[in-house]
N, C-alpha and C positions, 0 to 999 in steps of 0.2 A: 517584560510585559508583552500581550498581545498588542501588535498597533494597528494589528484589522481586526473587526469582528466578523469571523466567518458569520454570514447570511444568506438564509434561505433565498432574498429580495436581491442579494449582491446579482448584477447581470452579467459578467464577466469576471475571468480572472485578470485580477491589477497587476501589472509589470514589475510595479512598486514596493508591493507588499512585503512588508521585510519578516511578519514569522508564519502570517498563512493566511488563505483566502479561499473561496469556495464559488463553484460555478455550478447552479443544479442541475441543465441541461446542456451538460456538453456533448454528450454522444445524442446522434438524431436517433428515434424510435426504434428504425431500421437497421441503424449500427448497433445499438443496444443488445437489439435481439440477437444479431449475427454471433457478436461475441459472446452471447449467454446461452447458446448453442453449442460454442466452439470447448466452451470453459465446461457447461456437462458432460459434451463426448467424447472429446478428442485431448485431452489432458491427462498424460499419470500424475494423477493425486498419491501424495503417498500421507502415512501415518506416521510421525517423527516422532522417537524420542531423545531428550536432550538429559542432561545431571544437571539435579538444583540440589544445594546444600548437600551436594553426597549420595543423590537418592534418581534413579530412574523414575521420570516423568515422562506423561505421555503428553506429546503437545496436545491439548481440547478443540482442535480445528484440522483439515484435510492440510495439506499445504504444495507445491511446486515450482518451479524458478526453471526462467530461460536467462537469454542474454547472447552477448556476442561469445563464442567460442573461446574460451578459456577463462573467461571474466571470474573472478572467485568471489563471493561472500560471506563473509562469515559474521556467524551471527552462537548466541548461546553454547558456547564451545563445539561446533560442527562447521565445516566449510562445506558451502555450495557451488557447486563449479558447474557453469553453466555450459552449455552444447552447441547452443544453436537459438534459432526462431521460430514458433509457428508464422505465418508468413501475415497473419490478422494484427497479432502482438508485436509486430515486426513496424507495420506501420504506421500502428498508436502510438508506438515509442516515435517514430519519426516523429507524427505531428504534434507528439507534447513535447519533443527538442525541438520543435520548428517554433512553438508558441511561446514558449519558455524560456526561446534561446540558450538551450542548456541540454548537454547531449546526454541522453538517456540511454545505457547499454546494458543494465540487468533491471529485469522485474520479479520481485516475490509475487506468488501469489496465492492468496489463502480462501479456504473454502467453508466457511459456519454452513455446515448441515441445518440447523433447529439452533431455537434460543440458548441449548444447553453450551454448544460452543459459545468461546469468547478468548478473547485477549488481556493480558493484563498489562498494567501499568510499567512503560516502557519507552526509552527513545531508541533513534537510529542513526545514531552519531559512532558509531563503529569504525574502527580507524580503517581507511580507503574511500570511506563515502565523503563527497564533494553536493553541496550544493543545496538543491529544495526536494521534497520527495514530492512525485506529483501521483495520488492516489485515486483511481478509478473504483467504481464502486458499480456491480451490477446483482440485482434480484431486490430480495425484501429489503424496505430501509432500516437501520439498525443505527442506533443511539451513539456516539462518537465524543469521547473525551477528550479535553486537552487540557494543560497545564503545564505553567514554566517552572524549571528545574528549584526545588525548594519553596514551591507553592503548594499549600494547604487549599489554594482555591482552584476547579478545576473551569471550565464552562461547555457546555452540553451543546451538540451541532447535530441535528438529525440525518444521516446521509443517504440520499436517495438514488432511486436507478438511474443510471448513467451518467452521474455527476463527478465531478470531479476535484478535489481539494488537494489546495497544492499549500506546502507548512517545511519550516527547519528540520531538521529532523536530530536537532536537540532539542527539541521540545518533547513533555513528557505525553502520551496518550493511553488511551485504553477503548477495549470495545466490551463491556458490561453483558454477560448474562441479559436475554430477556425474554419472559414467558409467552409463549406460541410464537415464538418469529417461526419466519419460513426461512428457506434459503437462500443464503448471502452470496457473492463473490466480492473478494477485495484486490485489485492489484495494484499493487506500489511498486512506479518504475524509479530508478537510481541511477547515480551517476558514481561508478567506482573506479576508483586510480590505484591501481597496484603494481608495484614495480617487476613484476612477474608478469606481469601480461603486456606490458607496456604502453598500457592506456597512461 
């Protein structure tokens, strides 16, 4: 079960929360901007594709991942090995390991151009990740799914600029198609333990 109800009204993220919780203003106006500056110019975005059922798919979003130097992720049968920091990204991760108490060393992070991108229904319980996923969310706000593993019931969180939701990351989600959105960014920073890297 959820035992927080992500809200719009919640004023802070809870220490407590055990499967997720939502803060709408976490980044000040100012930070917001910096980094939604940072994430249009100075980012390679690449176009991924992954095998579903046998079949080249083109992921329907931009996407790209930093992290501490050698940090791997892997996700949809592809590993991402991370390089480095931009140095903006570098100290969001600081202060959601500082807020969190929980060290953050790889972030994905995805780009919806227009409503036609979207996410499907999915968790991030991948073996090497550890802990809460703490996701940052900058540009248009765009509709956010959740649901626990083996629920038919899902419930709906609008996510807005600069906010920030922090959730298990076995928990199921999705990011729905929707008609005229503008432009998203989403990043979800991680905590991952791989014996090759010796995090």
């Amino acid at each position: 079960m959820l035992h927080k109800q992500p809200s719009i009204s919640q004023p802070a993220v809870n220490d407590d929360a055990q499967d997720c919780c939502y803060r709408q203003d976490y980044l000040s106006p100012d930070r917001a901007a910096e980094l939604y500056e940072l994430l249009t110019d100075q980012i390679d975005w690449q176009c991924e594709e992954i095998s579903m059922f046998g079949r080249i798919t083109r992921v329907p979003r931009l996407v790209a991942w930093y992290g501490d130097a050698g940090i791997e992720y892997r996700y949809s049968g592809r590993n991402h090995v991370a390089a480095g920091w931009p140095l903006a990204l570098k100290v969001l991760a600081e202060d959601l390991s500082e807020l969190l108490q929980q060290r953050f060393n790889f972030v994905l992070l995805n780009r919806y151009r227009d409503g036609q991108d979207y996410m499907g229904w999915h968790s991030d319980d991948e073996r090497g990740v550890s802990g809460s996923v703490a996701s940052v969310s900058l540009g248009a706000s765009r509709d956010f799914l959740l649901r626990t593993s083996g629920s038919s019931r899902s419930q709906r969180l609008r996510l807005a600029h600069g906010s920030l939701l922090v959730f298990d990351p076995a928990l199921r989600h999705s990011l729905p198609k929707r008609r005229d959105a503008c432009e998203r960014f989403n990043l979800t920073f991680r905590s991952i333990h791989c014996a090759d890297s010796g995090a």
